[in-house]
VOTIDREN-473892 format. One record per residue: residue number from 0; residue in one letter; x, y, z of N, C-alpha, C in turn. Coordinates in nm, 4 decimals, padded with zeros to 6 digits. Atoms other than C-alpha are relative to their C-alpha. Layout:
// VOTIDREN-473892
pos,code,npx,npy,npz,capx,capy,capz,cpx,cpy,cpz
NUM,A,X,Y,Z,X,Y,Z,X,Y,Z $
...
This chain:
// VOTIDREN-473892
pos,code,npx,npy,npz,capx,capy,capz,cpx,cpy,cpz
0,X,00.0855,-00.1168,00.0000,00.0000,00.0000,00.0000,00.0898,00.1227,00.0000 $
1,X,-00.0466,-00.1423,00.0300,00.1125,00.3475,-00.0773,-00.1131,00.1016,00.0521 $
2,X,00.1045,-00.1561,-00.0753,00.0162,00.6783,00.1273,00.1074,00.1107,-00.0262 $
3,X,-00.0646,-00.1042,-00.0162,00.0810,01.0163,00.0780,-00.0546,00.1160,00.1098 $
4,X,00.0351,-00.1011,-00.0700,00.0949,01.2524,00.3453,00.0431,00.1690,00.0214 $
5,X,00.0073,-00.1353,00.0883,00.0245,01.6104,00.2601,-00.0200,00.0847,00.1147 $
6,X,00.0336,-00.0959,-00.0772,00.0862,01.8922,00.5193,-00.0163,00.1330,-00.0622 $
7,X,00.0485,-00.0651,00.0910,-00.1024,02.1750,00.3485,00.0483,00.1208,00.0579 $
8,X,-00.0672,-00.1242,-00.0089,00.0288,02.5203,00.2997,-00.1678,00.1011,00.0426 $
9,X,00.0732,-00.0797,-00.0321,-00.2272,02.7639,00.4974,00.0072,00.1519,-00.0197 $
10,X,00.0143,-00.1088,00.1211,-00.3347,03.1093,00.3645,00.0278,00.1039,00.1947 $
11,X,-00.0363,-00.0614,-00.1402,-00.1913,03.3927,00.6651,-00.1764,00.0781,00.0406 $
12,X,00.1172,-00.0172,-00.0673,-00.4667,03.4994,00.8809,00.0250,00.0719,00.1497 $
13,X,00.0227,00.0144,-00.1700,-00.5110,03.6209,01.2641,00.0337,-00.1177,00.0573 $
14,X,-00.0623,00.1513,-00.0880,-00.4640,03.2804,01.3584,00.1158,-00.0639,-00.0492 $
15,X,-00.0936,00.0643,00.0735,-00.2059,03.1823,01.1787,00.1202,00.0279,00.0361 $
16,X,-00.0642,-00.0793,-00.0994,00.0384,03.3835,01.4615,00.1131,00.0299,-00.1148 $
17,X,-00.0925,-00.0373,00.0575,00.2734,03.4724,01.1759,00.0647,00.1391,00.0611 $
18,X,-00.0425,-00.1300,-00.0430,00.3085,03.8168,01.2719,00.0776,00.0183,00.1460 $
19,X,-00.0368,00.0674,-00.1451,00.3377,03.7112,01.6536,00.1456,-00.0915,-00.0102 $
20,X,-00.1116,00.0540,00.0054,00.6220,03.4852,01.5523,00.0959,00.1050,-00.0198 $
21,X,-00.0539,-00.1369,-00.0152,00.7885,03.7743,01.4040,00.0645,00.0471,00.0776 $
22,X,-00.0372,-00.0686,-00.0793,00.7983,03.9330,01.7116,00.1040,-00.0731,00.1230 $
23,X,-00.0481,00.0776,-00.1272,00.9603,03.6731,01.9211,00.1171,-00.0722,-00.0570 $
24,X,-00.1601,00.0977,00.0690,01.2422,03.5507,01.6208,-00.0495,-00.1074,-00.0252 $
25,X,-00.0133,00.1358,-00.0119,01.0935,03.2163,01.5764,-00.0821,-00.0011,-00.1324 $
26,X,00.0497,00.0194,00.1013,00.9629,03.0633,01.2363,-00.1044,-00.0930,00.0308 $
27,X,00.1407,00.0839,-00.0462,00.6859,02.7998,01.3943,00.0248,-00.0070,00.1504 $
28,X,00.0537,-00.0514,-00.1197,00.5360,02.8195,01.7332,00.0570,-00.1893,00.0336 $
29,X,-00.0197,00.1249,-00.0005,00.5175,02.3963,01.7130,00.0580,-00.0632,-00.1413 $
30,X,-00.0665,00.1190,00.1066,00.6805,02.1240,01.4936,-00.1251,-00.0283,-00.0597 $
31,X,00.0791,00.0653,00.0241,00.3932,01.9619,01.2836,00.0149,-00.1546,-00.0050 $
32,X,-00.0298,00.1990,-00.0536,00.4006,01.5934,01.4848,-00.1711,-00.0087,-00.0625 $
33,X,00.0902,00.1079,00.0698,00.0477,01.4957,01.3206,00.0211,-00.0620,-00.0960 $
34,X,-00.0156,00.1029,00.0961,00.1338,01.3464,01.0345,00.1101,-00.0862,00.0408 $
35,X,-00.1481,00.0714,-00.0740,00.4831,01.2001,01.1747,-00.0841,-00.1540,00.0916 $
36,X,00.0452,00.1053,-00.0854,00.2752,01.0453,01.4136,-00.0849,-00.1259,-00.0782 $
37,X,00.0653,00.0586,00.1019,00.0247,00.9126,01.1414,00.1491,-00.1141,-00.0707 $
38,X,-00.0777,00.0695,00.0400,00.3356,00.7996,00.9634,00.0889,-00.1429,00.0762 $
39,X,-00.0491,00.0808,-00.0540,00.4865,00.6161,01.2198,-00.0737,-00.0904,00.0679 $
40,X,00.1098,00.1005,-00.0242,00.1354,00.4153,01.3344,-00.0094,-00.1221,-00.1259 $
41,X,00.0415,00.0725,00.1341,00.1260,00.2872,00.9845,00.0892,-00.1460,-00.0212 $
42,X,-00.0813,00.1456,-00.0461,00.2460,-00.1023,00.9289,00.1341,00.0294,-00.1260 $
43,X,-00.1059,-00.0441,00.0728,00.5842,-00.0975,00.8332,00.0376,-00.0448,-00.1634 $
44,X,-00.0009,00.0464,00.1572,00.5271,-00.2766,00.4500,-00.0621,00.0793,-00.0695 $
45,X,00.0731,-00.1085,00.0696,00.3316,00.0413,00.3764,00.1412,00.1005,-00.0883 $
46,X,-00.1042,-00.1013,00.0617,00.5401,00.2827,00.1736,-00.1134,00.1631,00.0300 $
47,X,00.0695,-00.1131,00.0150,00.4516,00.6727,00.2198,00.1189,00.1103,-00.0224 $
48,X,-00.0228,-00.1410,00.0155,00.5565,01.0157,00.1625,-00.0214,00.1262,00.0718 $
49,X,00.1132,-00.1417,-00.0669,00.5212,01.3150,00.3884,00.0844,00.1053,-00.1228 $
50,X,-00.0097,-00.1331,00.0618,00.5131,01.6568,00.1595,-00.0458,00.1040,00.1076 $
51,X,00.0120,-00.0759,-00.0441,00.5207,01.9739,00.3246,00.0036,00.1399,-00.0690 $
52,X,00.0402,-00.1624,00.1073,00.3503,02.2899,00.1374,00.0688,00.1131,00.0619 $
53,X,00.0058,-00.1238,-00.0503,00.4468,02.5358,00.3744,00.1541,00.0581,-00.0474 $
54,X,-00.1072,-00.0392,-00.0027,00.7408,02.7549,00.2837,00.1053,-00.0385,00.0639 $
55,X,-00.1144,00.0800,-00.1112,01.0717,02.5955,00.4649,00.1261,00.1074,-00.0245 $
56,X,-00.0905,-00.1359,-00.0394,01.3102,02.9174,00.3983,00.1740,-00.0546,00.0431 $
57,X,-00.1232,00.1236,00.0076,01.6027,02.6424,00.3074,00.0356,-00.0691,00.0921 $
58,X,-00.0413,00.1152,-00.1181,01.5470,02.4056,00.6140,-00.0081,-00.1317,-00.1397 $
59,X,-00.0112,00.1636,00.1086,01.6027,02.0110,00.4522,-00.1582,-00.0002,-00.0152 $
60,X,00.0728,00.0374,00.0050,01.3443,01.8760,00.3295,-00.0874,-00.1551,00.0691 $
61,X,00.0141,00.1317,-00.0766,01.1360,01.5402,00.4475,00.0747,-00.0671,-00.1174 $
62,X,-00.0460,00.1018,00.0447,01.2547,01.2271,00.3482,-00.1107,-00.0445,-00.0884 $
């Protein structure tokens, strides 16, 4: 079985504390562990993919 897991790029907003980060130096508030976690429940003969939409501002990419 094959999965792809897609962490979707969100549109800035009030909630979206961008601006708030900003102010404090930091580029995300949390890590995004939901899919990770998803990924690592899954039986290990699965094959998947995590993609990550959001801008990464030349951190690595996933595996």
């Amino acid at each position: 079985m094959r999965i792809l897991l897609v962490y979707p790029r969100f549109p800035q907003s009030f909630w979206s504390f961008e601006r708030a980060l900003e102010l404090v130096e930091r580029k995300a508030l949390l890590p995004p562990l939901g899919l990770v976690t998803v990924a690592a429940i899954l039986p290990p003969t699965w094959e998947y993919k995590l993609v990550d939409k959001l801008p990464n501002n030349g951190a690595k990419k996933w595996p």
